[in-house]
C-alpha positions in Angstrom: -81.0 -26.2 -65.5 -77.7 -28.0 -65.4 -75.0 -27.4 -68.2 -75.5 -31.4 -68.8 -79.1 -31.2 -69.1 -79.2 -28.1 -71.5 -76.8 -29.7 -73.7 -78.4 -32.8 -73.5 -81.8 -31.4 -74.3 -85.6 -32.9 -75.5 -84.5 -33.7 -78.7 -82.6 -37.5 -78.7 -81.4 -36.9 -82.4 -79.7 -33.5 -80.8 -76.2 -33.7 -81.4 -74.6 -30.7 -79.3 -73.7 -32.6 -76.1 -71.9 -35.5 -78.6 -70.2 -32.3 -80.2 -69.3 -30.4 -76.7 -67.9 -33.6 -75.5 -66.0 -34.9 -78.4 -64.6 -31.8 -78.8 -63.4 -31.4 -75.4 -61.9 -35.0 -75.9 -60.0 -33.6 -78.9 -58.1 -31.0 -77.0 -60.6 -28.4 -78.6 -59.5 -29.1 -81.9 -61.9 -27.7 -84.9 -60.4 -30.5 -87.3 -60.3 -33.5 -84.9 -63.5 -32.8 -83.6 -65.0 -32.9 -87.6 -63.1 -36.1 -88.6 -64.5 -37.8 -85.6 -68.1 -36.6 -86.7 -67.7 -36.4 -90.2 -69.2 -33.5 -90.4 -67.4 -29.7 -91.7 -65.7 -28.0 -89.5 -68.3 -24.7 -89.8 -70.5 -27.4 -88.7 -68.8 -27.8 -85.4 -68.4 -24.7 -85.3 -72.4 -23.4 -85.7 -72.5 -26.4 -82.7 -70.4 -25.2 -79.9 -71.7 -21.5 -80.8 -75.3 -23.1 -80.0 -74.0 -24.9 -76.9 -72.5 -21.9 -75.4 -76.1 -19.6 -76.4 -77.4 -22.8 -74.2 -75.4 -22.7 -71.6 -74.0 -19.3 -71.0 -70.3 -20.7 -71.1 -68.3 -21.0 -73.5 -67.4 -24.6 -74.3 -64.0 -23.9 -76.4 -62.9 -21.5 -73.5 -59.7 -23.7 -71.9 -61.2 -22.0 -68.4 -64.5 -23.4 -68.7 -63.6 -27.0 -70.5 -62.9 -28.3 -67.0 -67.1 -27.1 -66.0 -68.2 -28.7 -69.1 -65.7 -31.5 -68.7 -67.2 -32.5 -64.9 -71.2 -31.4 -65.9 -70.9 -33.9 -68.8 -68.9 -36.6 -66.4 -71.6 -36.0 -63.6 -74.8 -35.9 -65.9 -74.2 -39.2 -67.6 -72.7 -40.9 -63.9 -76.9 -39.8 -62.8 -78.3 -41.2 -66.3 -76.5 -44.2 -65.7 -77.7 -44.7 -62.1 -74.3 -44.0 -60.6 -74.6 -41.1 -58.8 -77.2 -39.5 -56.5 -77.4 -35.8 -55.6 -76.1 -37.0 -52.2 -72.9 -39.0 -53.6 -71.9 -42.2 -55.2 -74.4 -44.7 -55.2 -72.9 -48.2 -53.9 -73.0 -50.4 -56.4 
């Protein structure tokens, strides 16, 4: 299963990949990464520790931002119909 997909999971109301990816769009930041949610901090917290039991990586790692960075890029290009396991799609 892809990082994308696993974070994404069966649930629609699941909010980890919003969490993963805002969080990565906040530099990593605990605090910015809240605000923008309005949730606690231990909140985000409890929700990256869940992402990386999903995925194996750990999401507020700076090594592994850029593999959760591209997975999350990739994964919603192929929701979106932009991207095919073989390439771009032309659009």
């Amino acid at each position: 299963m892809s990082i994308y997909q696993a974070l994404k999971g069966d649930n629609p109301n699941d909010p980890t990949l919003q969490t993963v990816s805002i969080s990565l769009d906040s530099v990593a930041s605990l605090d910015a990464t809240a605000r923008t949610l309005s949730v606690h901090p231990n909140t985000v917290r409890y929700r990256l520790k869940r992402a990386t039991e999903i995925c194996g990586g750990d999401a507020t790692d700076t090594r592994e931002t850029y593999v959760f960075s591209t997975a999350i890029m990739l994964g919603r290009l192929r929701d979106a119909g932009l991207w095919r396991d073989n390439g771009f799609q032309q659009v």
